[in-house]
N, CA, C and O atoms as a Tripos MOL2 file, in Angstrom:
@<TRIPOS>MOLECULE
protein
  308   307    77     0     0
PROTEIN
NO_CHARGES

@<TRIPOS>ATOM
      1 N          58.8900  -54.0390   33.0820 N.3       1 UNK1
      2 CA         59.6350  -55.1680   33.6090 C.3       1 UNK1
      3 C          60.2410  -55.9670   32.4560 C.2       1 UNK1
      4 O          59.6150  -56.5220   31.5530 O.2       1 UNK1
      5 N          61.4300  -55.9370   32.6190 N.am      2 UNK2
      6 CA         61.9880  -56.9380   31.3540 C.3       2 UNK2
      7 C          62.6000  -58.2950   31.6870 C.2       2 UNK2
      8 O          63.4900  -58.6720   32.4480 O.2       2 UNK2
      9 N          61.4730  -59.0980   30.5020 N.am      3 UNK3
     10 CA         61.6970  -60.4670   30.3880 C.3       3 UNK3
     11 C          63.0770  -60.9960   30.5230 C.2       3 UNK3
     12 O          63.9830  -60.2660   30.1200 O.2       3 UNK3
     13 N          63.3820  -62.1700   31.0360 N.am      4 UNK4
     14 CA         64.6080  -62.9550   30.7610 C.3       4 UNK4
     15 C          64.4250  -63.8710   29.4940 C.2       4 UNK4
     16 O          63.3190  -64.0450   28.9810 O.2       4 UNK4
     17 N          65.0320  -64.1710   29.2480 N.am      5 UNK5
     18 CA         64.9720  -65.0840   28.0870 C.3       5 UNK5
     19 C          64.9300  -67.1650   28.4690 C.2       5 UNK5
     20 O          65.4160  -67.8900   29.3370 O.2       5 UNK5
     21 N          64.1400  -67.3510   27.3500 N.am      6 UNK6
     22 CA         63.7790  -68.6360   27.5060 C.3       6 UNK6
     23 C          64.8870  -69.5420   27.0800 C.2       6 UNK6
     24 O          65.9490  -69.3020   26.5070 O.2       6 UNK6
     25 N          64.2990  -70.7580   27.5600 N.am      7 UNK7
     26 CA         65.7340  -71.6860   27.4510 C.3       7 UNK7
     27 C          65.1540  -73.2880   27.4790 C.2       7 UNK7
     28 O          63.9530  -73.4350   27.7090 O.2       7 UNK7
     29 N          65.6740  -74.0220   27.3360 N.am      8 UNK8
     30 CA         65.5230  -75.0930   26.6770 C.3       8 UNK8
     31 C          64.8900  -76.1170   27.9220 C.2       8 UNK8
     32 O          64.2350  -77.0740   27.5090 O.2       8 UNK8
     33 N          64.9990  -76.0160   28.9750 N.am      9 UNK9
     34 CA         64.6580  -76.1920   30.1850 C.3       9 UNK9
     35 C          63.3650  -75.9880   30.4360 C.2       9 UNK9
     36 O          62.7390  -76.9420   30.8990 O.2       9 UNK9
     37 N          62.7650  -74.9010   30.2300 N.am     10 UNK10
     38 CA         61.5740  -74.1970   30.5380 C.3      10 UNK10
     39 C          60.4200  -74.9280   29.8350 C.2      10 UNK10
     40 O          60.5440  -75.4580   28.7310 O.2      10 UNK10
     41 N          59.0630  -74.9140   30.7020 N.am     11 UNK11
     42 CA         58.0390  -75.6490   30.3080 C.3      11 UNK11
     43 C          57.2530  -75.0800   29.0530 C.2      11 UNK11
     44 O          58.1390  -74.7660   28.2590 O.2      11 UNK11
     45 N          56.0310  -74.7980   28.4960 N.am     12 UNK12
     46 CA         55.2860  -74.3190   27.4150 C.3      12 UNK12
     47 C          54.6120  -73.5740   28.6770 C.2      12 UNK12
     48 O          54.7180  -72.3570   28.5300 O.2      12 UNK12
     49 N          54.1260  -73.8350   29.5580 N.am     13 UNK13
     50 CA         53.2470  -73.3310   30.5290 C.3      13 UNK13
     51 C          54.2050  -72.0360   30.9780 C.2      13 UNK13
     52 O          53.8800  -70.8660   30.7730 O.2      13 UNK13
     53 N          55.6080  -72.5140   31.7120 N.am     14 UNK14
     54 CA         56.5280  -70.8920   32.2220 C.3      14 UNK14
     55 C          56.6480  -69.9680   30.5120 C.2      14 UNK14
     56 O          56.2820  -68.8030   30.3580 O.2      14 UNK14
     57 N          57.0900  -70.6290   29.6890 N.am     15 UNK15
     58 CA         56.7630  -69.5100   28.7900 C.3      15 UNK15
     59 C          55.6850  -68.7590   28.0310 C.2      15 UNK15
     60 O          55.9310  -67.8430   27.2460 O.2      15 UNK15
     61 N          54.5100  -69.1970   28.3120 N.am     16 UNK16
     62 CA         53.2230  -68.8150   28.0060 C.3      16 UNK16
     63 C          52.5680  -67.5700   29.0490 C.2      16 UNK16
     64 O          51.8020  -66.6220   28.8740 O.2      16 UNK16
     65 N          53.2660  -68.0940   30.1300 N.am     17 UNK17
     66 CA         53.0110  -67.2460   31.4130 C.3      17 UNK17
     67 C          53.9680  -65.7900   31.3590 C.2      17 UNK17
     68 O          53.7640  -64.9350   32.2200 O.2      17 UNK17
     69 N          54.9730  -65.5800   30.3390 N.am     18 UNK18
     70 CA         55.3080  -64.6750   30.4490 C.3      18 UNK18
     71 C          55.1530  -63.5650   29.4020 C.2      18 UNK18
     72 O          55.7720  -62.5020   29.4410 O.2      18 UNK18
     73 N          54.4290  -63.8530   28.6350 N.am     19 UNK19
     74 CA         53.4460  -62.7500   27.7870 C.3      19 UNK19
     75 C          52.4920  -63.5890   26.8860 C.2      19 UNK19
     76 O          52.7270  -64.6990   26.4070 O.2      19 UNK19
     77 N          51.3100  -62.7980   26.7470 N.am     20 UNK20
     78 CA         50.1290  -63.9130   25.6900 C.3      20 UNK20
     79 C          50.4360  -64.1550   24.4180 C.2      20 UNK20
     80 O          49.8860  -65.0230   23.7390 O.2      20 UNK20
     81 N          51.9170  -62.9040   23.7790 N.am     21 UNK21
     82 CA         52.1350  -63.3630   22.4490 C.3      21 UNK21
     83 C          52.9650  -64.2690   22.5860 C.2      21 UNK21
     84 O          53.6190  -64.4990   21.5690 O.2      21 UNK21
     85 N          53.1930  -64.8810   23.4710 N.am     22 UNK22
     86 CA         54.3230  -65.9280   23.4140 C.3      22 UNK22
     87 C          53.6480  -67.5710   22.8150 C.2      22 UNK22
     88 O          54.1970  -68.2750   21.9680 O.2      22 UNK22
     89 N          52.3780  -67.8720   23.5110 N.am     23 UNK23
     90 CA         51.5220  -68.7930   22.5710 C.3      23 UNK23
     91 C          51.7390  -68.8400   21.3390 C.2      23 UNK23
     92 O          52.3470  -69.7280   20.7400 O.2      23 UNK23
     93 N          51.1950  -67.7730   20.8470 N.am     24 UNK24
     94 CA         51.6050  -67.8800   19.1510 C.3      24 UNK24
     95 C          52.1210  -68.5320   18.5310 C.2      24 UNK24
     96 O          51.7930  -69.3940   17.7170 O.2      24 UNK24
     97 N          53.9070  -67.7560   19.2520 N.am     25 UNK25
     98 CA         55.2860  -68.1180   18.6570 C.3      25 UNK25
     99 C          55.1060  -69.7390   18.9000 C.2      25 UNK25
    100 O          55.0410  -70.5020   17.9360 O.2      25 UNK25
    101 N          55.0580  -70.0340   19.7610 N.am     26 UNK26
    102 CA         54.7970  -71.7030   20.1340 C.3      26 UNK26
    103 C          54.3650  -72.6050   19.0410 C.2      26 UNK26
    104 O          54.9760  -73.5070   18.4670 O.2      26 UNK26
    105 N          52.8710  -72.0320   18.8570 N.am     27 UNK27
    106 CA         51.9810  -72.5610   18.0290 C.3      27 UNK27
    107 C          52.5510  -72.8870   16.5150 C.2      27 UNK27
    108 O          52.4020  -73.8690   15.7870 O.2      27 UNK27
    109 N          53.2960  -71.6020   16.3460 N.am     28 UNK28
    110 CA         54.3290  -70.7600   14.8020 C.3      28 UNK28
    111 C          54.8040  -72.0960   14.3510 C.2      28 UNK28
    112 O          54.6290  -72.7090   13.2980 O.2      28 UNK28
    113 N          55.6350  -72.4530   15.7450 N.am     29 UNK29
    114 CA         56.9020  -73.0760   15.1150 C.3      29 UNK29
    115 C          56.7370  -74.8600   15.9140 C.2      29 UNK29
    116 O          57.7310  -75.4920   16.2710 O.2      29 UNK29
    117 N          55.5200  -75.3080   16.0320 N.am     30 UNK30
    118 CA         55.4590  -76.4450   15.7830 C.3      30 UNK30
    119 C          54.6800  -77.0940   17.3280 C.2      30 UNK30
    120 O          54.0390  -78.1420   17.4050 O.2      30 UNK30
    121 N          54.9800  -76.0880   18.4940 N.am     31 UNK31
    122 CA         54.6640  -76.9910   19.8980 C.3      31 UNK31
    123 C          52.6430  -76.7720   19.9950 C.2      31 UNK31
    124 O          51.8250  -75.9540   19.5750 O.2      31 UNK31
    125 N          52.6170  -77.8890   20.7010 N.am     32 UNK32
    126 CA         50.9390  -78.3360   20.8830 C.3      32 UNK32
    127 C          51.1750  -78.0780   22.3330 C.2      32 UNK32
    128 O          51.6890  -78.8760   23.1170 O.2      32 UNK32
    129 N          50.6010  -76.4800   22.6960 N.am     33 UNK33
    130 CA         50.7060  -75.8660   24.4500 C.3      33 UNK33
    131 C          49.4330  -76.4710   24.4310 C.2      33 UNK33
    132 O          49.2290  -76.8050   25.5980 O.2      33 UNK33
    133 N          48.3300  -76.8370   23.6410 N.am     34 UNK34
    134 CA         47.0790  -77.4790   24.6100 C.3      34 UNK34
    135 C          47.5080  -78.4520   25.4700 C.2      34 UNK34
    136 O          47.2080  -78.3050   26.6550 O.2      34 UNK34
    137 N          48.2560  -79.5860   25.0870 N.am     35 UNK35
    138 CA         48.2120  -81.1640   25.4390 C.3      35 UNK35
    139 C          49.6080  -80.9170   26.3750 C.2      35 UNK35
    140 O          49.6380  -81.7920   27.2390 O.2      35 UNK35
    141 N          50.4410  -80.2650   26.4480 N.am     36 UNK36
    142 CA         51.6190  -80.3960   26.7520 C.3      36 UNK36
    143 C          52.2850  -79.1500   27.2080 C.2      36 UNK36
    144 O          53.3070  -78.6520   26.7340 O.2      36 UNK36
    145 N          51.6640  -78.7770   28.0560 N.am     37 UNK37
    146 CA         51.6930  -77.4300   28.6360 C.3      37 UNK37
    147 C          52.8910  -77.7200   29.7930 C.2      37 UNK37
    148 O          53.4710  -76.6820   30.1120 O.2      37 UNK37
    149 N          53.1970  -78.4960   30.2330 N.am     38 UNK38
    150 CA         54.2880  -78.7850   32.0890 C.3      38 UNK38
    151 C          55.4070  -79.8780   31.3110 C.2      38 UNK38
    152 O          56.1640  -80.6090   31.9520 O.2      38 UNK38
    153 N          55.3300  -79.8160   29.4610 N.am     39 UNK39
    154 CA         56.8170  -80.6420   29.4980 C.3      39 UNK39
    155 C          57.7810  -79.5360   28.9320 C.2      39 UNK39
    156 O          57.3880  -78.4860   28.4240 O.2      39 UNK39
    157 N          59.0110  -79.8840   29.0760 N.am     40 UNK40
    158 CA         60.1320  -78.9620   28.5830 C.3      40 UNK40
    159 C          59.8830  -78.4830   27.1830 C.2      40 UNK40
    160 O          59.0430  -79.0500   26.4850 O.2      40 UNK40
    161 N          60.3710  -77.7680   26.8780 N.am     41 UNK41
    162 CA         60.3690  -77.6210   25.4240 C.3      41 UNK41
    163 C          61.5970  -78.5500   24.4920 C.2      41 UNK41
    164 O          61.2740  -78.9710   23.3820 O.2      41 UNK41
    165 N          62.8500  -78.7890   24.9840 N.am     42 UNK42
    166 CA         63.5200  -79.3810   24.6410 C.3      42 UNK42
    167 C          63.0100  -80.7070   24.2190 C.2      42 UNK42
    168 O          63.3190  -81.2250   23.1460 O.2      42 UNK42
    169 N          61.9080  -81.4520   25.4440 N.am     43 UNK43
    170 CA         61.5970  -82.7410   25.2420 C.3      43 UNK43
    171 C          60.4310  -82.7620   23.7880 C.2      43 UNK43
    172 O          60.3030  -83.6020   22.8980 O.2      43 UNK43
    173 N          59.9210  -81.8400   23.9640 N.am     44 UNK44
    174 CA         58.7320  -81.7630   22.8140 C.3      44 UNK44
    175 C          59.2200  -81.6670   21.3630 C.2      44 UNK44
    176 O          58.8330  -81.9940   20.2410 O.2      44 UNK44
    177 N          60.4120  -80.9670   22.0290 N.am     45 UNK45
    178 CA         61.2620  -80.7730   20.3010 C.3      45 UNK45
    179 C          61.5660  -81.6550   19.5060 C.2      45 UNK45
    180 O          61.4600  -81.7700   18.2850 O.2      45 UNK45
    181 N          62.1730  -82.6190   20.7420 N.am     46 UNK46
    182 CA         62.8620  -84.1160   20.1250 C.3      46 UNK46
    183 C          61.6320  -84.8860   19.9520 C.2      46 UNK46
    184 O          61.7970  -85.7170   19.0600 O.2      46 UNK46
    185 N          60.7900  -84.9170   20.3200 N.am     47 UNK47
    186 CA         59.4600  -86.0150   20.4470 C.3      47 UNK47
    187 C          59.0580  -85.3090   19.1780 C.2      47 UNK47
    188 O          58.9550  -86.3450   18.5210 O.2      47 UNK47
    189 N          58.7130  -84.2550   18.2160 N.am     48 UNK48
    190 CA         58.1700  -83.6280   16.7520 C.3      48 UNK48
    191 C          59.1980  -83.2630   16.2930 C.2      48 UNK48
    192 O          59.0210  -82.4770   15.3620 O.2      48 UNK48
    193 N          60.7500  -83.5770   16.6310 N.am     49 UNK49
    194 CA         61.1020  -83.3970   15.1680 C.3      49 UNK49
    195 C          61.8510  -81.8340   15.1540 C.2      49 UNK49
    196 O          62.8420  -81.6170   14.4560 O.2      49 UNK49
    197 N          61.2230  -80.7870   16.0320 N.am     50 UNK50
    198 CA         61.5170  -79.3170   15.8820 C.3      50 UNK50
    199 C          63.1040  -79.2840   16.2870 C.2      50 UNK50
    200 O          63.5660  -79.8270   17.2910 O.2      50 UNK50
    201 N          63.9700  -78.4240   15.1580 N.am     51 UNK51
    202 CA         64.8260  -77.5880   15.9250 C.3      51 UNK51
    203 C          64.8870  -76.9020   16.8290 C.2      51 UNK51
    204 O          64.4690  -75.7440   16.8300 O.2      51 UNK51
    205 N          65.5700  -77.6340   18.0540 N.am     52 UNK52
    206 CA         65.2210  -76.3800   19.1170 C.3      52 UNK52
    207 C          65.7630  -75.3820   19.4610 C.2      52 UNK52
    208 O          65.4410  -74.5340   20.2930 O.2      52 UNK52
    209 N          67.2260  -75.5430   18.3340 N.am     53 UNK53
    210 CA         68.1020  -74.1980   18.6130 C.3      53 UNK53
    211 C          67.2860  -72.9560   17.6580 C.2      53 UNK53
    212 O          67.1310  -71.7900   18.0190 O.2      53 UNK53
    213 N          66.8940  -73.4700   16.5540 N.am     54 UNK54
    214 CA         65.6030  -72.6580   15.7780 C.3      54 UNK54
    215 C          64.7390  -71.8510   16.4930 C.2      54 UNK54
    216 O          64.5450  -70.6350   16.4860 O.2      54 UNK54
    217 N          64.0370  -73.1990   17.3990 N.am     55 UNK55
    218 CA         63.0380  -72.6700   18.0050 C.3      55 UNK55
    219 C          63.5090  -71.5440   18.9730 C.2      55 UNK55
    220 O          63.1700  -70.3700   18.8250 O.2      55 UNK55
    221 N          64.4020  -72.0350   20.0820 N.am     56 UNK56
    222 CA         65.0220  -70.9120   20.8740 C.3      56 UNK56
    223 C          65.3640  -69.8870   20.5840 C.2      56 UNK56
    224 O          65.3090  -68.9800   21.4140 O.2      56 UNK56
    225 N          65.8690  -69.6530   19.2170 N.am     57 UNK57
    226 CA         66.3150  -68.3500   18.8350 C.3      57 UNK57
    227 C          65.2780  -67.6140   18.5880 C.2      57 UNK57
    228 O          65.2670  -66.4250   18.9050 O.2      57 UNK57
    229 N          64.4920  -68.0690   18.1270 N.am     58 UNK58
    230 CA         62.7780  -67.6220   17.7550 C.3      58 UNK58
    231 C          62.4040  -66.5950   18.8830 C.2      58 UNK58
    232 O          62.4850  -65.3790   19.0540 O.2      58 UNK58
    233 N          61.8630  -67.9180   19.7020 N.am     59 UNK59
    234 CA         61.5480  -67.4070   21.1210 C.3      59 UNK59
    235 C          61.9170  -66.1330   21.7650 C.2      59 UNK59
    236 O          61.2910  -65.1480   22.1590 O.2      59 UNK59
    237 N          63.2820  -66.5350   21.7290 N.am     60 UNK60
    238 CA         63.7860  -65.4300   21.9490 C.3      60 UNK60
    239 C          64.2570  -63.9620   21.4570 C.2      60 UNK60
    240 O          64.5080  -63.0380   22.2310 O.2      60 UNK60
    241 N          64.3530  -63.8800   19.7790 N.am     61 UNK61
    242 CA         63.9790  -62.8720   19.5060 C.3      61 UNK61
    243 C          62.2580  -62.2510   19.5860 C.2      61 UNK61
    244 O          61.9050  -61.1370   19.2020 O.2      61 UNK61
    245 N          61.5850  -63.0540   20.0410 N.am     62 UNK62
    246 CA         60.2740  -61.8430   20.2280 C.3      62 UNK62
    247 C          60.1410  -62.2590   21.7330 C.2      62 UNK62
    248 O          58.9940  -62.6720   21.8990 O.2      62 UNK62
    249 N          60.8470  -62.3100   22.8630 N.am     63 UNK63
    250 CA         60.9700  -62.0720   24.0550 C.3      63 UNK63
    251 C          61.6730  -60.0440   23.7840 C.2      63 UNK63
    252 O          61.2400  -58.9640   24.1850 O.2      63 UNK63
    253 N          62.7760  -60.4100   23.0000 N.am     64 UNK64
    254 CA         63.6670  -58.9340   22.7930 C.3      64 UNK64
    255 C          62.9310  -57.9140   22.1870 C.2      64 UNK64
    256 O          63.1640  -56.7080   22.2760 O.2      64 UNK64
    257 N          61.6280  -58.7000   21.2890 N.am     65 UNK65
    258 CA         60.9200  -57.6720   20.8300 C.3      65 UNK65
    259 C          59.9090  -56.8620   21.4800 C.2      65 UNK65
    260 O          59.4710  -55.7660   21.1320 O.2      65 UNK65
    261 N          59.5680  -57.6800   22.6240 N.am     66 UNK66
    262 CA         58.2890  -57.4160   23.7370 C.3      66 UNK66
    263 C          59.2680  -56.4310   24.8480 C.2      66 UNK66
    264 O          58.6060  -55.6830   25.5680 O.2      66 UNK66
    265 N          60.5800  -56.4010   24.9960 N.am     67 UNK67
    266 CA         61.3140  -55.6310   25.9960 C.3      67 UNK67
    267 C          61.8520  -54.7380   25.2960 C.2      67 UNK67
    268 O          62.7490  -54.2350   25.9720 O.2      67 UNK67
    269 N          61.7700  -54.1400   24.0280 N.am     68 UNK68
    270 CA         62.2120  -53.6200   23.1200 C.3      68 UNK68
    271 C          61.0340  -52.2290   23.4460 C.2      68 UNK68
    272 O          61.2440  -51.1530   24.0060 O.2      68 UNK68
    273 N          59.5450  -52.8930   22.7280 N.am     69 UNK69
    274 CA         58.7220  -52.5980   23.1400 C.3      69 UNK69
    275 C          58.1110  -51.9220   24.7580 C.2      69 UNK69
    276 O          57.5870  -50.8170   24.8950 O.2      69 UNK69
    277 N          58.2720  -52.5720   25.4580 N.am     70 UNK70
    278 CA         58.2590  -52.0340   26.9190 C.3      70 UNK70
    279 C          59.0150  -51.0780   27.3100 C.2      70 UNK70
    280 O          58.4690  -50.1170   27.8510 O.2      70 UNK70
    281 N          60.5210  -51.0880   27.1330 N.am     71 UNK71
    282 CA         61.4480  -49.7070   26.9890 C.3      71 UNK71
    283 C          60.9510  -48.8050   26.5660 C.2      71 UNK71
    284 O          60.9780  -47.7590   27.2160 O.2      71 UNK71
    285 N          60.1930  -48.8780   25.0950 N.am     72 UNK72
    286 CA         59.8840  -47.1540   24.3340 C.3      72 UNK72
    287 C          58.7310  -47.1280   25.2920 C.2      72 UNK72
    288 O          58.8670  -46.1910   26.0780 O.2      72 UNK72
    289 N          57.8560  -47.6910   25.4620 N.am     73 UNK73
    290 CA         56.5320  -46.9300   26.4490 C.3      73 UNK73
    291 C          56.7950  -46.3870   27.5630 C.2      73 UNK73
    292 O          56.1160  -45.4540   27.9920 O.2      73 UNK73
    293 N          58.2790  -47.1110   28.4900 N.am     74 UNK74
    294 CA         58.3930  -46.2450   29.2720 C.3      74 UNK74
    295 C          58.9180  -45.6950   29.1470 C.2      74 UNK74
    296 O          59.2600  -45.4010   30.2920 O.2      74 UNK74
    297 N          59.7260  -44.8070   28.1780 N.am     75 UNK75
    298 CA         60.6050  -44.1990   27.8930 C.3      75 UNK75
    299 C          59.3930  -42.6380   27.8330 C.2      75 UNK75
    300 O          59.5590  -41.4770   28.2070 O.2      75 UNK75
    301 N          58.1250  -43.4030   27.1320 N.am     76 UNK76
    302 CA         57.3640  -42.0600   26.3390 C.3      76 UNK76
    303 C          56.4800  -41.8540   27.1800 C.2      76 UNK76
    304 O          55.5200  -41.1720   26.8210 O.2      76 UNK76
    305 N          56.5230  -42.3650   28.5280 N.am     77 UNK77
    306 CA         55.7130  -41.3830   29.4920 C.3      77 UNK77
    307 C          56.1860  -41.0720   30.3900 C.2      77 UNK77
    308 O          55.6020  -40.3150   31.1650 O.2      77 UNK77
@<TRIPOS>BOND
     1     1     2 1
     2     2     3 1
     3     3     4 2
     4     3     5 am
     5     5     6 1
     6     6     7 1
     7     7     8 2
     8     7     9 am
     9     9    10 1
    10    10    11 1
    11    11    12 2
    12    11    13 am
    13    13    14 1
    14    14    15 1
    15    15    16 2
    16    15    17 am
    17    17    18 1
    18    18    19 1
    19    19    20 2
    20    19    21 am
    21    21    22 1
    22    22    23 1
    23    23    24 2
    24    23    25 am
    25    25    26 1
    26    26    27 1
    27    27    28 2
    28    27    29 am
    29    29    30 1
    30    30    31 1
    31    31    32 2
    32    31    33 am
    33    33    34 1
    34    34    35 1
    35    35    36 2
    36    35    37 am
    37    37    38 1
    38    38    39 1
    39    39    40 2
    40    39    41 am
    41    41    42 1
    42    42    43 1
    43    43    44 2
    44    43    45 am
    45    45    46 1
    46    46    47 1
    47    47    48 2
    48    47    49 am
    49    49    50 1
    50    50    51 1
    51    51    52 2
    52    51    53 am
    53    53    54 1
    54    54    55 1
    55    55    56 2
    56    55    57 am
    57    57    58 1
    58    58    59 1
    59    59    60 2
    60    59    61 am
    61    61    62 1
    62    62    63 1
    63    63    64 2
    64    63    65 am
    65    65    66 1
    66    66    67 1
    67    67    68 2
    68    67    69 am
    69    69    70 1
    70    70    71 1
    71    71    72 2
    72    71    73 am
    73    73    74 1
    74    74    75 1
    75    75    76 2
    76    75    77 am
    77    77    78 1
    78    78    79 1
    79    79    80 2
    80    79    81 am
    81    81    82 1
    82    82    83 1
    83    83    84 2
    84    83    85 am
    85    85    86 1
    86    86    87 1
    87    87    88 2
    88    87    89 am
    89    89    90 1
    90    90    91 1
    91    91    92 2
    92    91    93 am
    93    93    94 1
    94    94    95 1
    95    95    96 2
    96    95    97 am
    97    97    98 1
    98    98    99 1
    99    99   100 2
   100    99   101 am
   101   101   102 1
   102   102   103 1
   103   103   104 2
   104   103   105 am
   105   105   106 1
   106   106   107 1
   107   107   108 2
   108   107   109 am
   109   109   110 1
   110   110   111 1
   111   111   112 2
   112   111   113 am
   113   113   114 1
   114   114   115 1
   115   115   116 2
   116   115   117 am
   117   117   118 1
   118   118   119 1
   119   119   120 2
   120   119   121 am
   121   121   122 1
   122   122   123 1
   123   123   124 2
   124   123   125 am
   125   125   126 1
   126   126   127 1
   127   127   128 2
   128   127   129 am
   129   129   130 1
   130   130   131 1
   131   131   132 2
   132   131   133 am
   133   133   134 1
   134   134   135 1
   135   135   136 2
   136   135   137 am
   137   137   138 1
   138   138   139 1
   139   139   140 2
   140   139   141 am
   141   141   142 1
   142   142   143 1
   143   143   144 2
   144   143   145 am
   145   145   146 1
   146   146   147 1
   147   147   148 2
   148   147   149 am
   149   149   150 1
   150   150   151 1
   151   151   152 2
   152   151   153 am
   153   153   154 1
   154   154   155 1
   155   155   156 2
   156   155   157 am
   157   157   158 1
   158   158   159 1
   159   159   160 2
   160   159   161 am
   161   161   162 1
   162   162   163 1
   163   163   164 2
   164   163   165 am
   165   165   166 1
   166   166   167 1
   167   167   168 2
   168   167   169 am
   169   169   170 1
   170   170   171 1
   171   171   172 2
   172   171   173 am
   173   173   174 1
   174   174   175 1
   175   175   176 2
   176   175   177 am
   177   177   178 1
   178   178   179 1
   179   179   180 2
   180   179   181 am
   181   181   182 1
   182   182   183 1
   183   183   184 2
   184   183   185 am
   185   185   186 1
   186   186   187 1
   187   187   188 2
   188   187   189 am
   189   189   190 1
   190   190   191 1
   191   191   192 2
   192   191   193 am
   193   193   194 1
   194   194   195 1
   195   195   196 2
   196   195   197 am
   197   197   198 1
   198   198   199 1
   199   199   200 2
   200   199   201 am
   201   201   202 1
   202   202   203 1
   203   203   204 2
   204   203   205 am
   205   205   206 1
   206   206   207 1
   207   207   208 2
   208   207   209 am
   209   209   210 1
   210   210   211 1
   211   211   212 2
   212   211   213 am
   213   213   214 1
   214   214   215 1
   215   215   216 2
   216   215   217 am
   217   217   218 1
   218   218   219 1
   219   219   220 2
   220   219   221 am
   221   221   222 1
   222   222   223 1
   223   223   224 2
   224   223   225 am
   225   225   226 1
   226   226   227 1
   227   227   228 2
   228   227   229 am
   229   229   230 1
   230   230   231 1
   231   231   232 2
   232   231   233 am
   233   233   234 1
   234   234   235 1
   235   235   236 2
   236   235   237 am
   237   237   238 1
   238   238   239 1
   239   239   240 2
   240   239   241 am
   241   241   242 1
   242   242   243 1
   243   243   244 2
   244   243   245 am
   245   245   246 1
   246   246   247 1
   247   247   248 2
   248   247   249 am
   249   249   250 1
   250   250   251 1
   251   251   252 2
   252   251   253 am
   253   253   254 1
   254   254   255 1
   255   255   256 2
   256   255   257 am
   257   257   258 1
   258   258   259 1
   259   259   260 2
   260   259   261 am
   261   261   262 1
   262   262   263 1
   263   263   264 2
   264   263   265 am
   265   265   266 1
   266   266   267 1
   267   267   268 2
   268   267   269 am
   269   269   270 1
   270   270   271 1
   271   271   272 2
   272   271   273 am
   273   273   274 1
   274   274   275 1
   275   275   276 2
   276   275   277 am
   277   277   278 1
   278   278   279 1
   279   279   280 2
   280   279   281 am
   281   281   282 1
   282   282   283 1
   283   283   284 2
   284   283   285 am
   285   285   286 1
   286   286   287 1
   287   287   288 2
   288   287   289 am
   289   289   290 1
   290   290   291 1
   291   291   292 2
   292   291   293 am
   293   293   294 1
   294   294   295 1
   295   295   296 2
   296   295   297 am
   297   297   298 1
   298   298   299 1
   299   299   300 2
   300   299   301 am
   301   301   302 1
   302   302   303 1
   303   303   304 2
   304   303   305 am
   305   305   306 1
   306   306   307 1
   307   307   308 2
@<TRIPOS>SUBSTRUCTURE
     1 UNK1         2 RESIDUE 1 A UNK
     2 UNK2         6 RESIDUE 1 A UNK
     3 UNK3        10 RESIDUE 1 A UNK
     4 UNK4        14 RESIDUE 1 A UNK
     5 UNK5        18 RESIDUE 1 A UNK
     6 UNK6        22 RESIDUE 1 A UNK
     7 UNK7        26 RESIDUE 1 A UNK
     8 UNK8        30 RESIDUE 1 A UNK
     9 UNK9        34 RESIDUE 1 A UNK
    10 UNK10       38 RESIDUE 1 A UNK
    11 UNK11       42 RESIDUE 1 A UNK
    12 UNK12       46 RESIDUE 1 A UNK
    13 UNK13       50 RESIDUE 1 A UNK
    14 UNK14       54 RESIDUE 1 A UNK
    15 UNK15       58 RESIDUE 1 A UNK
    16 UNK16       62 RESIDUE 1 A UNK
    17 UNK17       66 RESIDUE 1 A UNK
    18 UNK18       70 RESIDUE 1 A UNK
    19 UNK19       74 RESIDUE 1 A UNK
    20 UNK20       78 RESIDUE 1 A UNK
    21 UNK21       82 RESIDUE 1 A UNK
    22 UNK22       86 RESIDUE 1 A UNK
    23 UNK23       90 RESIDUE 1 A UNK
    24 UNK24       94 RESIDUE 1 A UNK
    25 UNK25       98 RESIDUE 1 A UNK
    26 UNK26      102 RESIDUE 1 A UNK
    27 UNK27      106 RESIDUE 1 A UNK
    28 UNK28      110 RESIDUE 1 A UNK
    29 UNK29      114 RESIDUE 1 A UNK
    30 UNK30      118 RESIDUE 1 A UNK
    31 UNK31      122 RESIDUE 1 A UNK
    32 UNK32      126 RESIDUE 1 A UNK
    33 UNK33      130 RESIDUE 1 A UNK
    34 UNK34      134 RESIDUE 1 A UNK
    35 UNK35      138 RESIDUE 1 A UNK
    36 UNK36      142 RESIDUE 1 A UNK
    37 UNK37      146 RESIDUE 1 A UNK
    38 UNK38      150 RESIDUE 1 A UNK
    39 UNK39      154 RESIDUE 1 A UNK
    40 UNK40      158 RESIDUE 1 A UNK
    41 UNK41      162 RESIDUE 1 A UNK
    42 UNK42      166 RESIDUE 1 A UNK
    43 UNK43      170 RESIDUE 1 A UNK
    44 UNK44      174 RESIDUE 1 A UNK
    45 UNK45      178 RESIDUE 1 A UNK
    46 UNK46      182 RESIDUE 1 A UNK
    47 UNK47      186 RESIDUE 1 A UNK
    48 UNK48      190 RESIDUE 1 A UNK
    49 UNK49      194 RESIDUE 1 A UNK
    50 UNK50      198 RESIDUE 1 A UNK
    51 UNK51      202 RESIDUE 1 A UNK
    52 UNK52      206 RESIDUE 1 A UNK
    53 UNK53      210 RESIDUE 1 A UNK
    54 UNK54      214 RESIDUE 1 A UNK
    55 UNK55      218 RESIDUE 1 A UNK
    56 UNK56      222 RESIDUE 1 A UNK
    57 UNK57      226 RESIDUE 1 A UNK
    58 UNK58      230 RESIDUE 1 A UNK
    59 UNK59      234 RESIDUE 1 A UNK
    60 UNK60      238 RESIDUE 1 A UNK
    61 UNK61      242 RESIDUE 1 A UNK
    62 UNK62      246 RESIDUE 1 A UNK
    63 UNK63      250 RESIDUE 1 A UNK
    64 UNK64      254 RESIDUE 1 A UNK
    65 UNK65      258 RESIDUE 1 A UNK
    66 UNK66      262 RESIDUE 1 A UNK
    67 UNK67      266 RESIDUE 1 A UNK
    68 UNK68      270 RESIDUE 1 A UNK
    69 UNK69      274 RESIDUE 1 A UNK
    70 UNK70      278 RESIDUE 1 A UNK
    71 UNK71      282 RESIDUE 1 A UNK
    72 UNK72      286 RESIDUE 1 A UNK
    73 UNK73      290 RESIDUE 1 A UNK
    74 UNK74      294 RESIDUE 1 A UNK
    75 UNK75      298 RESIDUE 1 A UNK
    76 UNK76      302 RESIDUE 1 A UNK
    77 UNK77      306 RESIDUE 1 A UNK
């Protein structure tokens, strides 16, 4: 099943929910998903400071990497 891509709109909670390495990336690049799991990411960005076009691009290249991934497995069975 391949991911859509995240967007500036979207909570820490909808993008956490759509693969477990996605936490990480979160964590990587500056957002606190403990405390602030149901606010936008946009709002969190501006409230610390984060680039969120940074961040988004982030995000979203290892969304492409996880569907990248999912393609060859089904490809190889």
């Amino acid at each position: 099943m391949k991911l859509e891509h995240v967007d500036e709109k979207m909570t820490l909670k909808e993008i956490m929910d759509m693969d477990p390495s996605m936490e990480t990336e979160l964590f990587q690049l500056g957002f606190n998903a403990c405390c602030s799991k149901m606010e936008k990411v946009e709002d969190i960005a501006l409230d610390k400071g984060i680039d969120l076009k940074r961040a988004i691009d982030t995000l979203n290249g290892k969304i492409d990497e996880i569907n990248t991934v999912s393609e060859l497995l089904e490809d190889y069975q």
